[in-house]
N, C-alpha and C positions, 0 to 999 in steps of 0.2 A: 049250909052250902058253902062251899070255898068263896073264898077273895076271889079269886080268879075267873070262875065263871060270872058272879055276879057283876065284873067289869065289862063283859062279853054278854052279856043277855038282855041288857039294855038299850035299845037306841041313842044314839050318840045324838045330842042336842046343839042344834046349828048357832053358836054363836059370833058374835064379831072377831071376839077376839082370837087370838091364832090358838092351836091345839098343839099338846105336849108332840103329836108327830109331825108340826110343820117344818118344814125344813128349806130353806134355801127357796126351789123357784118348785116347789110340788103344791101343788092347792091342794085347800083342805076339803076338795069339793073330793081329790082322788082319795085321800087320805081318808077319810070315812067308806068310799065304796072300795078300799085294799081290804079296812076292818073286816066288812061285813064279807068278802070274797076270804078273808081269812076264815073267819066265824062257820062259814058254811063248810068248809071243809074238815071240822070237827078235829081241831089240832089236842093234840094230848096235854094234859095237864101235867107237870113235873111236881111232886111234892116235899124232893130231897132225899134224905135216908141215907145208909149205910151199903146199896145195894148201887154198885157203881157202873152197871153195866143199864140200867135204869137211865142214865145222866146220860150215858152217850147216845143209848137208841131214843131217849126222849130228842137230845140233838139232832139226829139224824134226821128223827119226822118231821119236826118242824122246820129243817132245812127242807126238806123236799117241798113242804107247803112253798113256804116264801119262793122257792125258784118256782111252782108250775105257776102260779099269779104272780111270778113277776115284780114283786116287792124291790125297789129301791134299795141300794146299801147303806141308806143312811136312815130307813125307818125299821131297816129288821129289828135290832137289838129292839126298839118299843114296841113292836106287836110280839115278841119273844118273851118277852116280861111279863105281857098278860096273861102267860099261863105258868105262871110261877104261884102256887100255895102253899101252904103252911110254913116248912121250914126254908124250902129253899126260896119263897117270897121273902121272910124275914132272912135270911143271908142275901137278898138282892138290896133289901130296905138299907140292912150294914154296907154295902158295899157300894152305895149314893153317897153314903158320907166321908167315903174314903175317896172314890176315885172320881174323875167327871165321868159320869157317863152319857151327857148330853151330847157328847159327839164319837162317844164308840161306836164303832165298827162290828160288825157281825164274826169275825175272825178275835178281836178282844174279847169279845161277850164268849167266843166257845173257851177261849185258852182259859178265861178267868172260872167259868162254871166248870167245864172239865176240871182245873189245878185242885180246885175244892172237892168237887165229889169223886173224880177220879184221878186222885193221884199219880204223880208219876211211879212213885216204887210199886204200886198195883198193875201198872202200863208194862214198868221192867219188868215184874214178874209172868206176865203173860207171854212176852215177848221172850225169854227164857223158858216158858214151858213150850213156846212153838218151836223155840230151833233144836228142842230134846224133844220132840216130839214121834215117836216111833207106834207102829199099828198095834205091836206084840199078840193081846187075844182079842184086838177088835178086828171087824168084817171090814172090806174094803168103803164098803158103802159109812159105816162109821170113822173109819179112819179121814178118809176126805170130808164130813161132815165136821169134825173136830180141828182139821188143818185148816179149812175155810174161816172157822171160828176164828181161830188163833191168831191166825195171816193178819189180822186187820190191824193187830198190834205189833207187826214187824213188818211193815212197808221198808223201812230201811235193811233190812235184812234179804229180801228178796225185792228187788226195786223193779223186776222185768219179769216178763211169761218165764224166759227161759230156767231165770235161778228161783223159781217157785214152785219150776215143774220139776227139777231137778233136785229141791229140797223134798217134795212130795215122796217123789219115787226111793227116795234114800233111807226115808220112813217107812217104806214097805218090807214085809218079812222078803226074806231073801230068795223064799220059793216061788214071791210071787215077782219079783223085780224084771225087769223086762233085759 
C-alpha cells in the first residue's frame, strides 16, 4: 500500500506536543478535524511519472478539496503532501532538503511541483498548438472540445471572453465562420 494512504488511514494520536500542521494561532483540535474532513473526501493520490497533464489535474483536485473545507493557507502545502507516493513523494523528501518548506505557501508548493512535472517548454508547446489551432476535418463539437483543452495553457494569449471567442471562430473552417 503506498506511503501516502497509510499516513491517512490512521487516526491521528492526540499528543501534547504540537503537530507538523500547527501553525501560528490554529489548534490542533481544527487541525486533526481539516485532516479527517480532508480524508473523507477521497483526494487523489499523485505518484509522479512522465505524464504531465496527471500533475496538473492531480493539482487541480486537490485544490478544489482544500477550498470546499476551507483549509487555511498555511496548512495547504502539509495536507498536499500526504498524497504524494512513490516518486513524487521521494522528489518532495529531495526537496525538504533543499528548500524550507515549513512555511511554503500553496502558490510555491504549485509553481515548485508544476516546474518538475510540467515543464515549461511542455506549457510553451501547448500554448503554440492552441494559438495554431484550426477545426480542418474535425466536427464542430471536437473542434471546441480540443480549443477548451488547449486554452488553459494560453490564458495569456486570450486574457478576455472576447479575444477567446474570437480566437475560436478564426479556427473555424471558413464555411462555417459566422
Amino acid at each position: 500500500m503506498p506511503r501516502a494512504r497509510n499516513r491517512l488511514t490512521t487516526r491521528p494520536r492526540r499528543t501534547t506536543k504540537s503537530s507538523p500542521l500547527s501553525h501560528g494561532n490554529v489548534t490542533e483540535g481544527r487541525n486533526v478535524s481539516l485532516i479527517w474532513e480532508f480524508k473523507a473526501l477521497t483526494p487523489p493520490i499523485f505518484r509522479g511519472g512522465p505524464n504531465f497533464l496527471e500533475a496538473k489535474n492531480w493539482m487541480k483536485e486537490i485544490k478544489k478539496i482544500l477550498d470546499v473545507i476551507a483549509v487555511p493557507e498555511e496548512m495547504r502545502v502539509s495536507l498536499a503532501f500526504f498524497m504524494l507516493s512513490d516518486e513524487a513523494d521521494n522528489w518532495w523528501d529531495m526537496m525538504k532538503t533543499t528548500q524550507d518548506v515549513t512555511q511554503m505557501v500553496w502558490m510555491q508548493f504549485e509553481e515548485l511541483l508544476l516546474s518538475n512535472y510540467f515543464p515549461e517548454a511542455v506549457r510553451r508547446q501547448k500554448r503554440v498548438e492552441f494559438i495554431h489551432l484550426v477545426q480542418r476535418n474535425m466536427t464542430v463539437t471536437e473542434y471546441a472540445a480540443k480549443f477548451t483543452q488547449l486554452s488553459r495553457y494560453a490564458s495569456n494569449v486570450v486574457p478576455d471572453e472576447q479575444m477567446r471567442a474570437e480566437q475560436f471562430q478564426e479556427g473555424l473552417r471558413l464555411n462555417i465562420r459566422a
